[in-house]
C-alpha positions in Angstrom: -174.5 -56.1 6.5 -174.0 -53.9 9.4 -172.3 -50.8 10.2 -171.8 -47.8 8.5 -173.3 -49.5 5.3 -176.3 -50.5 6.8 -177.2 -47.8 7.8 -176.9 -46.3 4.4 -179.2 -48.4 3.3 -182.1 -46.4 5.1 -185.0 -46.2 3.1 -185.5 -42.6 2.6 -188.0 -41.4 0.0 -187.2 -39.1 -2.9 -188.5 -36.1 -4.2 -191.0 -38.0 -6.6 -192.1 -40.2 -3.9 -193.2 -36.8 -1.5 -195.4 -35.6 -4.0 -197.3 -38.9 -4.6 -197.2 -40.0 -1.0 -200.8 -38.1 -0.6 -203.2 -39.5 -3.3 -204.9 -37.4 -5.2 -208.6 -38.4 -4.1 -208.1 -37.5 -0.4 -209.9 -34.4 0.7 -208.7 -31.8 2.9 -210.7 -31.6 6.8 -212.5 -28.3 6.9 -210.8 -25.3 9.2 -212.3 -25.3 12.5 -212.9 -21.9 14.1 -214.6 -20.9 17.4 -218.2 -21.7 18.0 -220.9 -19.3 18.0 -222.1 -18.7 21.7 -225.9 -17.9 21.7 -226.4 -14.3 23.2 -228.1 -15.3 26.6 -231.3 -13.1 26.7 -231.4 -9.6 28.9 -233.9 -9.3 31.6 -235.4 -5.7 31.6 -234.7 -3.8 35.1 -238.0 -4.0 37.0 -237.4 -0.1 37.9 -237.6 0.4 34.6 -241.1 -0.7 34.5 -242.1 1.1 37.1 -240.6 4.5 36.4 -242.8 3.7 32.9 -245.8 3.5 34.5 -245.6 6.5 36.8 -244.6 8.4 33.8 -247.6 7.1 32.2 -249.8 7.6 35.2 -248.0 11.7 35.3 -249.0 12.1 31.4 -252.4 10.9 32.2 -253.4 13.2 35.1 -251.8 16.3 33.7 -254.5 15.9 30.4 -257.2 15.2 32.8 -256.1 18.5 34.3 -256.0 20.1 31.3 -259.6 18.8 30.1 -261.1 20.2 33.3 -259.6 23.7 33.1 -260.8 23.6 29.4 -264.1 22.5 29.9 -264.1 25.3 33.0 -262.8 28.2 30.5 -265.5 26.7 28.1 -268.3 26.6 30.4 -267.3 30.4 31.6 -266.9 31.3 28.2 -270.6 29.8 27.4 -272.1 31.7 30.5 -270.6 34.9 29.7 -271.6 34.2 26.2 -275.1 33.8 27.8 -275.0 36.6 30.2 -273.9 39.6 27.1 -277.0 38.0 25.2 -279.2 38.9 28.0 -278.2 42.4 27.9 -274.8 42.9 29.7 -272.9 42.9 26.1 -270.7 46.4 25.5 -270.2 45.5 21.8 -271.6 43.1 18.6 -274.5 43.2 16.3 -277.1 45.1 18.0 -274.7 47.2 19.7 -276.0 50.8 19.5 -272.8 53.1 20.5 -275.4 56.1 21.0 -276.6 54.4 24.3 -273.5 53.2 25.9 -273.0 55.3 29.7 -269.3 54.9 29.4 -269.1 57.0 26.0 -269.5 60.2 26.6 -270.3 62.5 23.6 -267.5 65.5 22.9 -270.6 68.2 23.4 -271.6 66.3 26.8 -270.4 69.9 28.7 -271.3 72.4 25.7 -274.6 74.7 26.5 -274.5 76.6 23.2 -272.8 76.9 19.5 -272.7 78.9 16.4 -274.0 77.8 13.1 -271.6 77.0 10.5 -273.8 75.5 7.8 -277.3 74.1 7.6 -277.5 71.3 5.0 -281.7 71.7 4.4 -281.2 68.5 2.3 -279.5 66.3 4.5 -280.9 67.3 7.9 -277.2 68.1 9.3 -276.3 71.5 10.6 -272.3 71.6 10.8 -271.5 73.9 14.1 -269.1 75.5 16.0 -269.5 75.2 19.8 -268.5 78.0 22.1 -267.1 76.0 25.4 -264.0 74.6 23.2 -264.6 75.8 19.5 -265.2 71.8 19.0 -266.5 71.5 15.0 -269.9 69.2 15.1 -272.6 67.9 13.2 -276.1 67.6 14.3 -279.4 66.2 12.6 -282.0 68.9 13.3 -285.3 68.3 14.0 -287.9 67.9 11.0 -289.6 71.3 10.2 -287.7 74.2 10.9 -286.4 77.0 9.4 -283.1 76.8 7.6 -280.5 78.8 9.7 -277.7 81.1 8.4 -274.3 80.8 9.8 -273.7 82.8 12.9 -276.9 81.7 14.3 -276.8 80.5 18.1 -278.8 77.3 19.1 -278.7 75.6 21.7 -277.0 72.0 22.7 -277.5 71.4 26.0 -278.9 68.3 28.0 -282.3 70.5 28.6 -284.6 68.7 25.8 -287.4 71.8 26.2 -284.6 74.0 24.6 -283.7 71.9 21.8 -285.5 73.6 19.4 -283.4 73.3 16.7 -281.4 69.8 17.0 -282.4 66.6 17.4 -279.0 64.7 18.4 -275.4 64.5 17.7 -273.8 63.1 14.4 -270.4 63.3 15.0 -267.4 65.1 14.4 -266.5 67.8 11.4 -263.1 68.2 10.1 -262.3 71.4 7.8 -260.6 69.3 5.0 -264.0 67.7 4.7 -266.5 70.9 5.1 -268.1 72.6 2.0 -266.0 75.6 0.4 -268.9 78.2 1.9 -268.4 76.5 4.9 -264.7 76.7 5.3 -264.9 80.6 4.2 -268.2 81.1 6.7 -265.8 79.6 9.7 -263.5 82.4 10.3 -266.1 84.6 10.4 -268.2 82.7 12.5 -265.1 82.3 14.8 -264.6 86.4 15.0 -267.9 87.2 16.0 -267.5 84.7 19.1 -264.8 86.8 19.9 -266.4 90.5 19.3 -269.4 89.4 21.7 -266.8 88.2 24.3 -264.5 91.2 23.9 -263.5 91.9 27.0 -262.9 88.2 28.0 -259.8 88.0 25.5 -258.7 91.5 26.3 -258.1 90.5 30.4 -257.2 86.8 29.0 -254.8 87.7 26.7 -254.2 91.0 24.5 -253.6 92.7 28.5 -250.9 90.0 30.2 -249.5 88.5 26.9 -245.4 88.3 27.5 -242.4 86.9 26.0 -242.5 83.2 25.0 -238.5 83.2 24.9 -235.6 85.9 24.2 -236.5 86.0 20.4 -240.3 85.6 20.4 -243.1 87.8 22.0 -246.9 85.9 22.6 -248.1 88.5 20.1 -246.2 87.1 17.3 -248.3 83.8 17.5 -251.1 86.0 15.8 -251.2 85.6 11.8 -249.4 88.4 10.1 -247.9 89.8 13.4 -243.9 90.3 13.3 -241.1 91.4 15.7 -242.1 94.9 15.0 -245.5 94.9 15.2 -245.1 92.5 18.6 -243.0 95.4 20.3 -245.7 98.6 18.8 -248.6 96.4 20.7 -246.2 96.1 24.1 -245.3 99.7 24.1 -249.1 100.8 23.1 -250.6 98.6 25.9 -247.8 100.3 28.4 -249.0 103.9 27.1 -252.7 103.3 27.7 -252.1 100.9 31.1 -253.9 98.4 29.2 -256.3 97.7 26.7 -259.9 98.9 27.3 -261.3 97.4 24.3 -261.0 95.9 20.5 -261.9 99.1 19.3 -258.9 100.7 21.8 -256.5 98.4 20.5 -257.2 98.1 17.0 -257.0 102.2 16.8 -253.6 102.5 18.3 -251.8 99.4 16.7 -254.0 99.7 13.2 -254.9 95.7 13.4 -258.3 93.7 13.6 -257.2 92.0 16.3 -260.4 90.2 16.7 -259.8 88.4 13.1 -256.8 87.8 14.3 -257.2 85.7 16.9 -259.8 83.4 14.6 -257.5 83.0 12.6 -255.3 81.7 14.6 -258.1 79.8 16.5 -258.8 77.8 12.8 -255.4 76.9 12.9 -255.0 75.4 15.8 -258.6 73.5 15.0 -257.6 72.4 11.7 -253.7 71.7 12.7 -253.9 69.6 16.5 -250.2 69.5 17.0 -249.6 73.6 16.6 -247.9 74.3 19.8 -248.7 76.5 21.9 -252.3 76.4 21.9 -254.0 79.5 22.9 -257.6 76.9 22.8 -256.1 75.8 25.8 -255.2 78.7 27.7 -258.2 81.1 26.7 -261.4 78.6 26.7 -263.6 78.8 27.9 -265.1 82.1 28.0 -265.2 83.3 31.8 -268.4 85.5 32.1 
């Protein structure tokens, strides 16, 4: 046949024969993807290398450095170490504060002070000095007498004259004293002032003035008011000045002697009392 009818006749496959075209044993080729490319290996930069080593070489000399500035501070340390053992050390064990030149003791410019209290017992005699009314202990010397308060011994660098002390203890504070010597102190303190009468009359009781509108210098003195400031200022005017304790105490009925120690014992026992007539009125001019 041919024409139109044979070309009906084309084979064409149904649905049946599509799905059995393709066995059943063949096996599907594996998906192909993109190869793997080896990662081609990275030279390191040469600089690299070299800015290593000079880093290394830079580490390297700064801790020799440092090793030879310690072993210098060691070796300094070592001699000095070395040197204070031989005798140029200013502190340690053996240390002995007593002979050190650049300490110099509070009584280093005091000639004479007043007994306060001998302690027989202990070998310590608490005084009073006269320069700057500084409070002291001393160890007296093995033998004497015991002394009474009041008594006047001498402190000076002379040795011959030491006859009563031996050295310098220390320091005395009033908190600390015995109750006869806290009582014995003001009137040690008076009689300083009695025998040097006519020091603190010209030092003080005769040019004393106004510390501001509302105060008078007089008033600094225990037990002195307003009133009793402006009866000593018109007394001294009256008389031109004070001749003497006795003078003053008659016409202004005070002891102004005990007075002043008193206020003297404050200022010792309280340092920041302002203003200090210790610092305007010692030491004694003669």
């Amino acid at each position: 046949m041919s024409g139109i009818n044979r070309d009906r006749k084309t084979n064409i496959p149904t649905r049946k024969s599509k799905t059995n075209s393709v066995p059943k044993s063949s096996i599907s080729r594996p998906a192909e993807g993109r190869k793997e490319i080896p990662p081609t290996p990275q030279k390191k930069p040469v600089q690299a290398k070299k800015d290593n080593s000079r880093n290394n070489d830079r580490s390297k000399r700064q801790q020799g450095e440092r090793k030879n500035n310690q072993g210098a501070k060691n070796q300094n340390h070592s001699g000095q170490r070395g040197n204070n053992r031989g005798g140029n050390r200013q502190g340690g064990r053996n240390y002995d504060s007593r002979n050190s030149t650049q300490r110099v003791s509070p009584i280093a410019e005091e000639t004479w002070a007043r007994v306060v209290e001998h302690d027989t017992t202990e070998g310590i005699i608490t005084a009073i000095t006269e320069g700057k009314l500084f409070i002291c202990r001393l160890s007296a010397k093995k033998g004497i007498e015991a002394l009474n308060p009041t008594d006047r011994i001498y402190v000076g660098l002379d040795q011959s004259k030491k006859i009563h002390v031996d050295a310098f203890v220390g320091g005395a504070k009033i908190d600390r004293m015995s109750n006869f010597a806290r009582q014995d102190l003001p009137l040690v303190v008076q009689l300083f002032i009695e025998e040097n009468s006519q020091h603190f009359i010209k030092a003080f009781f005769n040019v004393a003035s106004n510390l501001s509108l509302k105060q008078h210098s007089f008033e600094l003195l225990p037990d002195v008011g307003p009133k009793k400031a402006m009866q000593m200022v018109k007394e001294r005017r009256i008389a031109s000045g004070f001749n003497s304790l006795e003078e003053l105490n008659k016409s202004c009925a005070i002891d102004a002697a005990e007075l002043l120690a008193k206020r003297f014992v404050q200022e010792i026992e309280d340092k920041t009392l302002e203003p200090r007539l210790l610092d305007h009125l010692l030491p004694v001019k003669a």
